[in-house]
N, C-alpha and C positions, 0 to 999 in steps of 0.2 A: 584739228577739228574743235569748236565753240560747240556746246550746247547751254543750254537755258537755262535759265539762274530761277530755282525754284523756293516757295516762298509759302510755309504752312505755319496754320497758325495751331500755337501748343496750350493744351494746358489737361496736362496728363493725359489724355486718350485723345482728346477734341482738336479735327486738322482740317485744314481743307486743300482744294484744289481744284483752279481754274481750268476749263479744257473747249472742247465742242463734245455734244454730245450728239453720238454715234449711232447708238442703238438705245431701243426700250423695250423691255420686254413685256409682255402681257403677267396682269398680277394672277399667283399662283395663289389658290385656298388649299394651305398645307394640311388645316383640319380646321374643326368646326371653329374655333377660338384662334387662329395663326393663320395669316395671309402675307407674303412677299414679295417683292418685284424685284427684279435684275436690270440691270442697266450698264452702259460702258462710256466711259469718258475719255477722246483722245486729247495727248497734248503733244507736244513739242510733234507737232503736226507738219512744221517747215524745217525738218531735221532728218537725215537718213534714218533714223531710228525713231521714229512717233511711240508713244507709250499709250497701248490702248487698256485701259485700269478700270476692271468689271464691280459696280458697288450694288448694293442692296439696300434695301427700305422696305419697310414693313408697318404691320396694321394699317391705320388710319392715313399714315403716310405715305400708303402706295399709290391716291389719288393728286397728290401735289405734282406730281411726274407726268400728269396729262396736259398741265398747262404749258410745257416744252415740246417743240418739234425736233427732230433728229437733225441735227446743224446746228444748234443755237449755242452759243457761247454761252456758258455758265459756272455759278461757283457750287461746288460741293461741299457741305460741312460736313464731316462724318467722322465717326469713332473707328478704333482697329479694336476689333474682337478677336479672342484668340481663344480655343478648347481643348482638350485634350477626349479623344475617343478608343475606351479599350475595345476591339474587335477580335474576332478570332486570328485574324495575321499578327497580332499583336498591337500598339500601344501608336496610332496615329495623331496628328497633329493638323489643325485646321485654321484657317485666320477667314476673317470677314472682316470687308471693309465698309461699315453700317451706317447710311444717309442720314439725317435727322433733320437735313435746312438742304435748299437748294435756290439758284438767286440767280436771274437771269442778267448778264451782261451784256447782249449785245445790246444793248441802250435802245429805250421805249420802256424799259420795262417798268413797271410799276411795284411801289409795295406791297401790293396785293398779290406778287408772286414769289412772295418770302413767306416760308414755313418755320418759325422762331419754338424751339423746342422749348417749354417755357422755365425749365431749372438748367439753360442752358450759361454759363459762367465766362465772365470776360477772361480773357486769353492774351497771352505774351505773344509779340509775333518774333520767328527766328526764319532768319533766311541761310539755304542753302545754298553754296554754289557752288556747281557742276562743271566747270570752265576748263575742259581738257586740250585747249589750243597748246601745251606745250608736251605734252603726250606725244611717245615717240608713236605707237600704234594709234590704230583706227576704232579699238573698241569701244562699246557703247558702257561698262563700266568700269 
């Protein structure tokens, strides 16, 4: 089994990834000051195992996500957030994976639907490859 050679660009937290986008969600007013959106991005779309990878975008940036329809091929820049929450069960762990630029690929698209975070830092790009054809199993990782 092949799957797709995936290709994120690094530079300390700041990554991205190409996909269709799938769903969007309606932006939430968490409180008077903090608004979010949720969103999902599928890839490897032409594989027994699609990856469907739910991001968020917030303030100001939850209106950039209207300029996309649910199918469009796009790029996601986003940060991995990650917290620690002590509760009464005890001591949970949480990750976010936080939008900041979004970029439409299926071509037409213009640069007026590029959201450029503006202390956003040029980036090393590192590629992964995923190439399990000599795998004796069928699993997905």
């Amino acid at each position: 089994m092949i799957f797709n050679t995936f290709v994120f660009q690094l530079n300390k937290k700041n990554m991205e990834i190409i996909g269709s986008l799938k769903l969007k969600g309606e932006t939430n007013k968490v409180s008077e000051k903090f608004q979010k959106r949720d969103f999902v991005v599928t890839t490897d779309k032409n594989t027994p195992y699609p990856q469907h990878v739910s991001f968020q975008i917030t303030q100001d940036k939850c209106s950039i996500l209207d300029r996309y329809n649910e199918g469009d091929e796009i790029k996601v820049h986003f940060n991995l957030r990650g917290r620690e929450w002590n509760g009464p069960q005890g001591v949970k762990y949480f990750n976010t994976l936080e939008a900041w630029r979004i970029e439409n690929i299926s071509g037409g698209g213009n640069s007026n639907n590029n959201y450029n975070q503006s202390n956003a830092a040029a980036s090393s790009s590192t590629t992964f490859n995923t190439d399990t054809a000599t795998d004796a199993d069928d699993l997905p990782f």
